[in-house]
Each structure stands twice: as C-alpha cells, then as structure tokens.
ZAMARGU-4260 file (C-alpha; in steps of 0.2 Angstrom, whole numbers, plus 5000, padded with zeros to 4 digits):
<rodrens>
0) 4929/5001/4997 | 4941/5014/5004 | 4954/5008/5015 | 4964/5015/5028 | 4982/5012/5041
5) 4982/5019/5054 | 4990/5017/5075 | 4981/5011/5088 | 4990/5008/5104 | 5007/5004/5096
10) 5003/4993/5082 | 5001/4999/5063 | 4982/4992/5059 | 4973/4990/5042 | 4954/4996/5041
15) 4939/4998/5030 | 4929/5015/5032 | 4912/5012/5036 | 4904/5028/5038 | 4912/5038/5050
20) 4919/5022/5059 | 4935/5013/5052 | 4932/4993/5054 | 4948/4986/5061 | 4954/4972/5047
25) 4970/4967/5057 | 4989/4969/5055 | 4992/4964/5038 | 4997/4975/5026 | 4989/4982/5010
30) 5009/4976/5001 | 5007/4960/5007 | 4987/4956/5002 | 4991/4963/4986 | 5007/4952/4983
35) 4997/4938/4989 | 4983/4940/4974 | 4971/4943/4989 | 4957/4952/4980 | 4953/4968/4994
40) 4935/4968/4993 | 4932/4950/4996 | 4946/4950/5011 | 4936/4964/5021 | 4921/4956/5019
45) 4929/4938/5022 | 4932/4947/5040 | 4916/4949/5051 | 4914/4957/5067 | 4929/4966/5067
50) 4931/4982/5082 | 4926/4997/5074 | 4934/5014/5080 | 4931/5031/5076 | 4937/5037/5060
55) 4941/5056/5066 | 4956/5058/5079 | 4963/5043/5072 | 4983/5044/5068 | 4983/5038/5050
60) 4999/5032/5042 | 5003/5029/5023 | 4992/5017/5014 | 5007/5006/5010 | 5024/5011/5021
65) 5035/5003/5008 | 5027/5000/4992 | 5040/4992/4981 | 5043/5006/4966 | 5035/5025/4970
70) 5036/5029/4952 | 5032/5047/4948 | 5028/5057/4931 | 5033/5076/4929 | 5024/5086/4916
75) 5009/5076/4912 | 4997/5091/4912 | 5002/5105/4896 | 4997/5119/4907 | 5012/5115/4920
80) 5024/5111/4907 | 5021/5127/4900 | 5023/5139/4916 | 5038/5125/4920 | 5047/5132/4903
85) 5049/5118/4895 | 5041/5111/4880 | 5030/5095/4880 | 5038/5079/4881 | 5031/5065/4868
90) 5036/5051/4883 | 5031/5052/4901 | 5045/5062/4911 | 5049/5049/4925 | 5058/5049/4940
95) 5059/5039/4956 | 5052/5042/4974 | 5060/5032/4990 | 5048/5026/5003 | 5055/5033/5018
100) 5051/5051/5009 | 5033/5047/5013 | 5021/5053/5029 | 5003/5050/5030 | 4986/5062/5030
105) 4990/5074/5046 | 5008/5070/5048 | 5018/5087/5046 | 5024/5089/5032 | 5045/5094/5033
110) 5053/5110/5027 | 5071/5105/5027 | 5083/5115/5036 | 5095/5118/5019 | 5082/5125/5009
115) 5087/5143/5003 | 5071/5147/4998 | 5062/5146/5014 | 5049/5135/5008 | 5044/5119/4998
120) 5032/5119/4985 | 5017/5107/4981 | 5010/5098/4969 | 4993/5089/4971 | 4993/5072/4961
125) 4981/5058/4962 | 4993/5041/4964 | 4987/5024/4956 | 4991/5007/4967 | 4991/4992/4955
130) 4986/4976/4963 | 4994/4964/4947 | 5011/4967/4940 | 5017/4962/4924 | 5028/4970/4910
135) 5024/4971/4893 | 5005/4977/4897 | 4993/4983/4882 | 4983/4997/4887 | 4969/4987/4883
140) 4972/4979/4898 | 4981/4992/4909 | 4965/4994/4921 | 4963/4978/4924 | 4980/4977/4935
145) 4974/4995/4947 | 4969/4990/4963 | 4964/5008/4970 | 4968/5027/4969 | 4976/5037/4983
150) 4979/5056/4983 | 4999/5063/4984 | 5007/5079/4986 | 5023/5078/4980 | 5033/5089/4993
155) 5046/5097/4980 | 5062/5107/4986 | 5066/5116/4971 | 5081/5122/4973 | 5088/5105/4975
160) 5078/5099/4962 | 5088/5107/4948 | 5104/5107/4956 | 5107/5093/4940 | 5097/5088/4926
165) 5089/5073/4934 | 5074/5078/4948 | 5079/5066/4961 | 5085/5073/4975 | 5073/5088/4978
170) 5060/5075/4976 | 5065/5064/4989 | 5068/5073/5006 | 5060/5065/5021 | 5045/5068/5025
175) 5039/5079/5009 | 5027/5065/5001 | 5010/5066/5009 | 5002/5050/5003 | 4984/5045/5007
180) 4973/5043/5019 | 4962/5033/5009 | 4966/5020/4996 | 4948/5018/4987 | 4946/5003/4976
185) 4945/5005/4957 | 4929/5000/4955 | 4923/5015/4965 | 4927/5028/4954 | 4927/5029/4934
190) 4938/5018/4923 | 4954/5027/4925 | 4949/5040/4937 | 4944/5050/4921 | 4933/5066/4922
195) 4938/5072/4942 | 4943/5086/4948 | 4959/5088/4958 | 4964/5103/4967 | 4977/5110/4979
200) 4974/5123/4992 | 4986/5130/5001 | 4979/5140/5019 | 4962/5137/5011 | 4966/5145/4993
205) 4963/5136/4978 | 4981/5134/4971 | 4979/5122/4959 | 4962/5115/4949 | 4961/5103/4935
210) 4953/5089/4927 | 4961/5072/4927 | 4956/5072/4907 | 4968/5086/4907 | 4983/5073/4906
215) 4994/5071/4894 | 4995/5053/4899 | 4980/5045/4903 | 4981/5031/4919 | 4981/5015/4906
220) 4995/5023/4895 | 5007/5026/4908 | 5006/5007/4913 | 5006/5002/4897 | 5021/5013/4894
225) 5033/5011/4911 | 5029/4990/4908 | 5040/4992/4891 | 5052/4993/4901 | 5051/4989/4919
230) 5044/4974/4928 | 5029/4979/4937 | 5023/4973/4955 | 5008/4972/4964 | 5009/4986/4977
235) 5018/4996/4964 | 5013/5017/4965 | 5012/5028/4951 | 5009/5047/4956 | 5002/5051/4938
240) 5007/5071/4939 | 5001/5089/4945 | 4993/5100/4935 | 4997/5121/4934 | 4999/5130/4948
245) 5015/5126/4959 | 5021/5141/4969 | 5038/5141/4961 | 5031/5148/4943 | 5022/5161/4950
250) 5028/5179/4953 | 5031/5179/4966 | 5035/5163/4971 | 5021/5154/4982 | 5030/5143/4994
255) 5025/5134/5010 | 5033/5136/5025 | 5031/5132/5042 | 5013/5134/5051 | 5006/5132/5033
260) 4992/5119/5027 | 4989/5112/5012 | 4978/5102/5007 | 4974/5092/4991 | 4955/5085/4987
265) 4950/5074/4972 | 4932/5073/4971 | 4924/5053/4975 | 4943/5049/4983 | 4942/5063/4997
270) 4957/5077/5007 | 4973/5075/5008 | 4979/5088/5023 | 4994/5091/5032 | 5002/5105/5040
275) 5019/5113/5036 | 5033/5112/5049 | 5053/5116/5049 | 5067/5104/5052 | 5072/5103/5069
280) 5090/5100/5067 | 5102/5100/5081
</rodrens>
C-alpha cells in the first residue's frame, strides 16, 4: 500500500493511493499508528467508505512531520566516496537530521540566503521507516522491524557542511530535506529494496543513477548496526545514502539554484519533485 499526508481544507489528513484517487483514512498520523503496533494494511482496510479525492493538485506534506530520529548515512555507495575524496569507511558514516529540516513532494525546496556558493547540492536517497523499534537487532531479523520506503533528497549546503569535521549543520537548514510523497509498505517492493534503481535529475538531466545493490550497507545491516548502539523506535527514519553524482564533485561544480527542479525517482516507489527557491529574508 502506498500511503500519503496531505491538506485539505486546513487539517493535515492521512490517505491510501487508490489509483489516481487518494482514499481519505482520517487525521491520525503514520508516528502515532506505528507506535501504537497498528499494523498499516490492516488499518486501511479496517476503514471502509472513506472520501476519496483526487490524487493530482493535492498539497502533500511529509509522510511523518516528526519522526522521532531522521538518521542519515554518508558514503554508503564507493563510487561517491570516491569522487568525495575520502577512502571507504568500514562503519557506516552517520549523522543526524532534525525534523523541521523536512518539506514535502512539491514544496520548494530553500536555498538559504548565507550560502556563498549560490546553490545547494542534492543527493537522491531512498529513506527506510521502521514500524518496530528495538536495540540489539540481528540482521536476521532487520527486515522484520520496516514498515515502508520513502524517497529523500537530502538538500546539502556544502559550504557549511565542512565548516567542521562533523556534517551537521549543512545538512540541517530548513527546508532542504524533501521527504516523500509516498510511504509504500515493505511488502510491496523486494526484501530490502534490493535490485532498484535510484536516480536524480536535476531540470530533466540524469544526475545521478544507481542500483540500491550498489550499497556498501545493505538496509538490514544498517539496522542491525545503529541498534548496537541506539534504541530504535517505531517511526524511526533511516535515509540509507546517495550514490555518485553530487554537483559539488564535478568540475564545474553543479549546483541548484533558484527556479531549478529536481527530481528523484526510485523504480516500484515513485518521484520525488520539488522546485528550487531562494531565502526570502527581510
């Protein structure tokens, strides 16, 4: 099932694409089913005769507003570590992301005012949304605790990025991490979201393209491995990495900026697509 947020008249609603129709599930949020052990595809089919709207024009918003951890991996594919200049890491390269960094599919994206660079540079990723949390998880059993994929870009100001050895900042503007529109259960797509190709394109040119085998860590091994250490929640997101490709390797640099669109597409989870605008400061 692939299930969507979105306004209507005010309120933030939760749906199930039916075709090009979105059936209206009610208020609740996608965090608080999944804390509540609500299995998803039971609860929308527990709900009958719900309004149906059309699924084009519709102002989406992220599948979960405020997951409880956004947990990001740098440098999961070799190709991007490579043209990153570093070597590969034999542990995942964490780092945070906050929840009020996050905008939905066709919300702008935001170029912020300090950037010298005039522009921000993407990163398609594919985000996993676990439905059970636990710590200490054997990759065994690492599937059994994903709810659904989403896609994300993962909006990076560089220079701010490595303004210091830790990422955190330049990954954590407002409105840089375009998350969604779909969240499509795990068991539509392979075990892991193994064997799919990602790709970015920025004003209609491929950018980026990849497998999802390309990963240095596979879906189950990242949850096996951040459990080690970290408590993990049901509603947790893990945005698994970007391949090769970023505008900031290239010479010269490729780097959005206002007026822009970018787009990232994962074959059996859909588009991603929002359009670049500047900070309106003052």
């Amino acid at each position: 099932m692939r299930f969507v947020r979105f306004e209507k008249d005010g309120k933030a609603l939760l749906g199930v694409r039916e075709d090009r129709q979105v059936r209206i599930l009610g208020g609740e949020t996608l965090e608080s089913l999944l804390t509540r052990g609500v299995d998803l595809g039971d609860y929308a089919q527990s709900i009958r005769g719900g309004e149906r709207v059309a699924s084009e024009g519709l102002t989406f918003l992220p599948p979960l507003q405020r997951p409880p951890k956004i947990i990001c991996v740098g440098l999961n594919f070799a190709d991007h570590t490579s043209e990153s200049k570093y070597e590969q890491p034999d542990y995942p390269t964490l780092f945070l992301r906050v929840h009020t960094s996050l905008i939905a599919h066709e919300q702008a994206m935001v170029r912020p005012a300090v950037s010298d660079s005039l522009g921000l540079d993407f990163e398609g990723e594919i985000a996993v949304v676990l439905g059970k949390g636990g710590r200490h998880i054997s990759k065994a059993n690492a599937l059994k605790h994903v709810a659904g994929y989403a896609l994300f870009n993962d909006g990076s100001v560089r220079e701010y990025q490595f303004k210091t050895p830790q990422w955190t900042v330049g990954k954590n503007f407002d409105g840089t991490g375009a998350f969604g529109p779909d969240l499509v259960t795990a068991d539509e797509l392979p075990p892991g979201a193994k064997g799919l190709r990602l790709e970015t394109r920025l004003n209609g040119e491929i950018v980026q393209s990849a497998s999802t085998d390309e990963m240095v860590f596979d879906v189950e091994s990242l949850i096996s491995i951040i459990s080690v250490a970290i408590t993990l929640e049901p509603g947790d997101v893990i945005v698994s990495g970007t391949p090769s490709g970023i505008g900031w390797a290239r010479t010269p640099k490729l780097l959005m900026k206002a007026g822009d669109v970018c787009e990232v597409s994962v074959e059996k989870i859909g588009t991603l697509r929002n359009v670049i605008v500047d900070e309106a400061v003052g």
